[in-house]
C-alpha angles and dihedrals in degrees: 000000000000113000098185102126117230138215128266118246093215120090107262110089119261122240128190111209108208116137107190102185129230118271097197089054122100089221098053093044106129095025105134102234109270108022126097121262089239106118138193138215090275092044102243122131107252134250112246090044086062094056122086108227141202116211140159117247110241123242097233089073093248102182127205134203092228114095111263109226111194111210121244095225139024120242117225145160084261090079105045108085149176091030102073087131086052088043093055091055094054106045087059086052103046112017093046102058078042106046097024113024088158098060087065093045096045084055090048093234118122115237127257110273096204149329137222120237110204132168135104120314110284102027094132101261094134088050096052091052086057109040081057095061101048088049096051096037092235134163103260120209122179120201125188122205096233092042101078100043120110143194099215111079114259095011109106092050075053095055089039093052091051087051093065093036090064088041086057096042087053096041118183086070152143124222103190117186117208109206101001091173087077097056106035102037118158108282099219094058097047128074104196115097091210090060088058104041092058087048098057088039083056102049090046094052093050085054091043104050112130095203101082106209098342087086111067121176121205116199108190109182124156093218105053085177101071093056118100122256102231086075099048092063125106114269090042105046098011087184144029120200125191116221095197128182107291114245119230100287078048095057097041088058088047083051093049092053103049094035098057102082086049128091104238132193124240086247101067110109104189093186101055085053094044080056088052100043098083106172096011118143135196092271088043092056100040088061089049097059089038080052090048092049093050098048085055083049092060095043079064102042090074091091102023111102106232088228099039099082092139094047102058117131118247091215083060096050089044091054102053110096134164113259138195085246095060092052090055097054082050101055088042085064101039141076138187096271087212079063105039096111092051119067097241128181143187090216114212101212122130135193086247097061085052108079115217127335090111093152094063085037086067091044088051092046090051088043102049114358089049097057080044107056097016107043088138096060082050096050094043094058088042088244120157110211116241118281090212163023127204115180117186130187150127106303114267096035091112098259085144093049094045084057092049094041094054081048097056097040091053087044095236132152111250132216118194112198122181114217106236083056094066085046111108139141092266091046121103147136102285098046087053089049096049092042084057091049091053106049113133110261085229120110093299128130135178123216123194124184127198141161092197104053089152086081099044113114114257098222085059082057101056127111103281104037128052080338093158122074126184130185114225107204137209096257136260131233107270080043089054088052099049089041085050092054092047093056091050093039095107097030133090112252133175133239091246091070124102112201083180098049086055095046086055094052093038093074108153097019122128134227094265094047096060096047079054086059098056097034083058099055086035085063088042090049085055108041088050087052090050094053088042084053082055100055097048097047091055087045087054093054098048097042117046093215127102116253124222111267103259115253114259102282120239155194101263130187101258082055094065093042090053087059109047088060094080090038110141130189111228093195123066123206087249087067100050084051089058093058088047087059094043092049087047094052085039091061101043094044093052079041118226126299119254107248102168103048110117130166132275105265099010089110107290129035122267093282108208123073127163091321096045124196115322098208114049145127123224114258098191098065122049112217124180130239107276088189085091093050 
């Protein structure tokens, strides 16, 4: 977390007291850098002259023999962006007990004695603290975990209990505590006694604090569950916000903000980046304009002497502008820090480029796209949307594209995991099933893909968890054929070939087969214009005259007929049989649909009973037509 203090948006001017000694000077030798001169009996520096503060200058014209910095910029709610719901929260929480403390004693309720920030590195939670305090005109006290620790025993509850002593004497304040996680872990899972000592200091000093609502205290972790319990109780941190990553109108404010000081080009379309920039957070976005910016910086540097700083033309600094291609080499180079040990991807499939299956492209669209753009139609029929997807299918009938295309289409980051890499020693089968219960109920889904859904484990399959399953076929004809266009969409093919013609002869092929096929007489098309470039090359050099420029080369039909002569089917009709008798043992254990209930009085009486229909289909799992296959 930043530590740089900023200025206060009220009229009296803002000072930072922050006194680093001397190092050259007799009285400051032994002074850690950094820290005050100001020594104790045990000869540590002490704690709140460690601390950089922010602090109103008094009217009365106190002086102090500390420098007064004055800060280069104000601090305010206006830059802070893409949390205005979180923002709302806290400002109940914190600028009310400071700004109105009788409004909590008039209602006979006591005020909120702190809250815990918590989200990914970067979020902003630091900034918040801040812009509050410049807003408020608190006294702001910053408190990092490390700071206060302290070889000597008793000595860092001793720093932390000056610290709220300081925080008391300049009421209204604000005590907020940077990784708190590192000083308040839970005390049964910690062995060390410090650890412990300054827990329980912290949690009586929380319950013992005089000024009732003009001392606030802000907690920010990014790992909420290592803190103990005892903190996270009402009465100590009254409230816990989640600042969470920002969605896409969130990142186009962050991007406002950081972007309104820049010169930007025409070109620069900030939504379209806030779109693309799935898992980004503040801290993420404000690199990738500083990226962008520097990359501006090096097209420019081509005819900048390193040296010649002086002597650079105006005309040269007033033409350098941030373009959209600059942001694109940036995003090319950047990742969500919260995801950079995850491959993630904004995957740029489309269903265009998946040929056929439209009838599992609707159920996808009801599944995901429909939670996504429609989340009010879900809430208002108290619906929760599916946890998870599980297709299954022969290998090489897109399963894996599918997942990439619904992603891209909901604009949503995806994370492809292979499943020996979640196999460990401390991984089993109840971990996985309790992971799948607890997923957030926030727009997150799970896909799972499989062409052997007979060894899956049944609990994994239950409503609730990857509770919809859908068959992906071999494909059809009229799939083949699709599949067959959106392979040769972006190549050059000639008027003799008849894609219909392939998808006909190509009964039984995958997906991936047939993507075999025309990468095969791509390869063909290529290696006979090569030879032909050869030719002409060797012509050139033994004849003087220019030769006519050679026609655009294309995918011809022999080229075709030379491939599919090593076309090969990658599914055997064992295979097909396998998922016939899987789909057979799927629908008598889920039991048939009734078809035939109806209600009392709609016409016929409810039909069922203990024996139940006899000829029904299921309505809960969606499985394709095996008739084309």
């Amino acid at each position: 977390m930043a530590s740089s203090a900023m200025g206060l948006c009220s009229a009296p001017p803002l000072v930072m007291y922050n006194q680093f000694p001397d190092q050259s000077s007799d009285s400051n030798k032994g002074t850690k850098r950094g820290f005050s001169p100001l020594q104790d009996s045990d000869g540590d520096a002490t704690l709140l002259n460690a601390m950089k503060r922010i602090k109103l200058s008094s009217d009365n014209g106190d002086s102090s023999e500390e420098p007064k910095i004055k800060t280069k910029k104000d601090l305010g709610y206006d830059d802070v962006g893409g949390m205005r719901k979180q923002m709302n929260q806290i400002r109940e929480l914190v600028e009310l007990p400071l700004k109105h403390p009788k409004l909590f004693k008039s209602i006979g309720v006591k005020p909120p004695k702190g809250i815990l920030l918590y989200g990914p590195p970067g979020s902003g939670k630091t900034l918040i603290a801040r812009a509050i305090a410049n807003e408020t005109g608190a006294f702001f006290l910053c408190i990092n975990g490390p700071e206060i620790m302290s070889k000597l025993a008793g000595k860092s509850e001793s720093n932390l209990r000056k610290a709220f002593e300081e925080a008391e004497k300049n009421a209204p304040s604000i005590v907020f505590i940077d990784e708190i996680d590192s000083i308040a872990p839970k005390r049964e899972k910690t062995n060390g006694e410090v650890e412990r000592r300054i827990v329980s200091q912290l949690l009586t000093l929380m319950d013992g604090m005089k000024s009732k609502g003009r001392v606030v205290v802000i907690g920010a972790t990014n790992r909420p569950n290592s803190i103990d319990p005892a903190l996270r109780r009402c009465g100590r941190f009254d409230k816990e916000i989640d600042i969470g990553v920002p969605d896409e109108a969130g990142r186009l404010e962050v991007l406002r903000i950081h972007t309104k000081n820049m010169k930007l080009g025409v070109d620069v379309d900030l939504e379209k980046i806030a779109k693309e920039t799935h898992g980004y957070v503040g801290a993420d976005l404000a690199a990738l304009c500083t990226e962008a910016a520097l990359e501006c910086i090096r097209e420019k540097m081509v005819v900048i002497e390193w040296e010649d700083y002086e002597g650079m033309d105006a005309e040269i600094l007033g033409s350098m502008k941030v373009a959209n291609e600059h942001f694109r080499i940036a995003l090319g180079a950047s990742n969500p820090s919260a995801l950079r040990e995850t491959v993630v991807e904004v995957p740029n499939v489309t269903w265009d480029a998946i040929g056929g299956l439209e009838n599992v492209k609707r159920e996808l669209q009801e599944i995901v796209q429909y939670p996504v753009e429609h989340p009010e139609k879900f809430e208002k029929y108290g619906m929760s949307p599916s946890k998870g997807v599980l297709f299954y299918g022969p290998p090489g009938c897109g399963k894996t594209l599918l997942a990439k295309a619904v992603a891209n289409e909901c604009q949503a980051n995806f994370i492809s995991i292979k499943g020996p890499e979640l196999l460990t020693s401390g991984f089993g089968e109840s971990e996985a099933n309790k992971w799948m219960d607890c997923l957030p109920r926030k727009l997150s889904l799970l896909s799972g893909a499989t062409n052997r859904p007979d060894i899956i484990d049944p609990a994994l399959l239950r409503p609730g968890r990857l509770d919809q399953l859908i068959y992906i076929p071999l494909p059809n004809e009229e799939s083949r054929y699709e599949i067959f266009k959106a392979c040769l969409r972006k190549s050059p093919v000639s008027k003799d070939v008849d894609i219909r013609a392939l998808a006909k002869y190509t009964r039984g092929f995958s997906g991936a087969d047939i993507t075999e096929i025309c990468q095969r007489a791509c390869k063909y098309a290529i290696r006979e214009n090569i030879g032909k470039d050869i030719e002409r090359e060797m012509s050139m050099s033994e004849n003087s005259e220019d030769m006519e420029e050679d026609e655009v080369a294309e995918i011809r039909a022999a080229h075709f007929v030379e491939s599919m002569k090593y076309a090969r089917k990658s599914v055997g009709d064992s295979d097909i049989r396998k998922y016939k008798a899987y789909a057979q043992t799927l629908q008598q254990s889920r039991g048939f649909g009734l078809d035939q209930f109806r209600f009392a009085g709609s016409g016929s009486e409810a039909a069922g009973g203990d024996d139940g229909p006899k000829n029904s289909n299921s309505k809960y799992v969606k499985l394709s037509s095996f008739n084309s296959l």
